[in-house]
N, C-alpha and C positions, 0 to 999 in steps of 0.2 A: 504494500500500500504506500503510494507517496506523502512525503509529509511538504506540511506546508509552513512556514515560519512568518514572523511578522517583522517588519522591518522596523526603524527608530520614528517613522511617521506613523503608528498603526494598522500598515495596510498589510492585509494579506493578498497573497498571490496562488491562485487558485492554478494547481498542477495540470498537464497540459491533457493527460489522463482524465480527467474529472470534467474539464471544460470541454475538452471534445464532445465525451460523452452526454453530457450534460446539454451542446448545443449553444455553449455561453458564448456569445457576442460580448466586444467593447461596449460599457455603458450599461449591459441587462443591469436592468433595476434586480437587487435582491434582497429576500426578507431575511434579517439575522433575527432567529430569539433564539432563547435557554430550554433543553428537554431533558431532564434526572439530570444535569451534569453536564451536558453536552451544549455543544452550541450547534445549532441546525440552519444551515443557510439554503435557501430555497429561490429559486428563478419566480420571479414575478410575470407572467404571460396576458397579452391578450388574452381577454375576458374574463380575467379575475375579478371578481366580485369587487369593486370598488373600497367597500367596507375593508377590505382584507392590507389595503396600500395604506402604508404613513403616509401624513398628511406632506411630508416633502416628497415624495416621489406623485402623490397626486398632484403638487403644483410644477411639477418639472414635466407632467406627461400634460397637463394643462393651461398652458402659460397665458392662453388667448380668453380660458373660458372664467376666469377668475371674479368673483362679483364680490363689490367692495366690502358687504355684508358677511361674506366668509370670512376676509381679512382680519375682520376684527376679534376674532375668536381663536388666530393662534398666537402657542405659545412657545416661542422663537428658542426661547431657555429649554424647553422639550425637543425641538428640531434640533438645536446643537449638541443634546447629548444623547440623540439618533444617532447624528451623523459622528459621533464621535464614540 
């Protein structure tokens, strides 16, 4: 099984094995969470139930449909430690 390390910026590099298989393009949106212990990273696909995306990959796949009323209900402190 290939291992995968993290670099001094956080990033993991997802082995060439995995991504073949897997189909990953530059850019796939992925879901990280936690399962017993583990961390489970998942491709985000066309027609994922909406509900299923953080609210930053919904405003990255929607940059045009954004209405000023959503705007005000995020919380940017939550997105940054998404992304991080």
């Amino acid at each position: 099984m290939p291992i995968a390390t993290i670099d001094e910026k956080w990033r993991v590099t997802i082995p060439k094995e995995a991504r073949k298989a897997m189909r990953l393009a530059p850019r796939t949106p992925l879901k990280v969470r936690l399962n017993k212990g583990s961390l489970v990273i998942q491709p985000l696909r066309r027609g994922v139930d909406s509900r299923e995306r953080d609210t930053l990959t919904w405003l990255i796949a929607h940059p045009a449909k954004v209405e000023p009323r959503k705007l005000k209900g995020l919380n940017l402190d939550r997105m940054e430690d998404e992304m991080w």
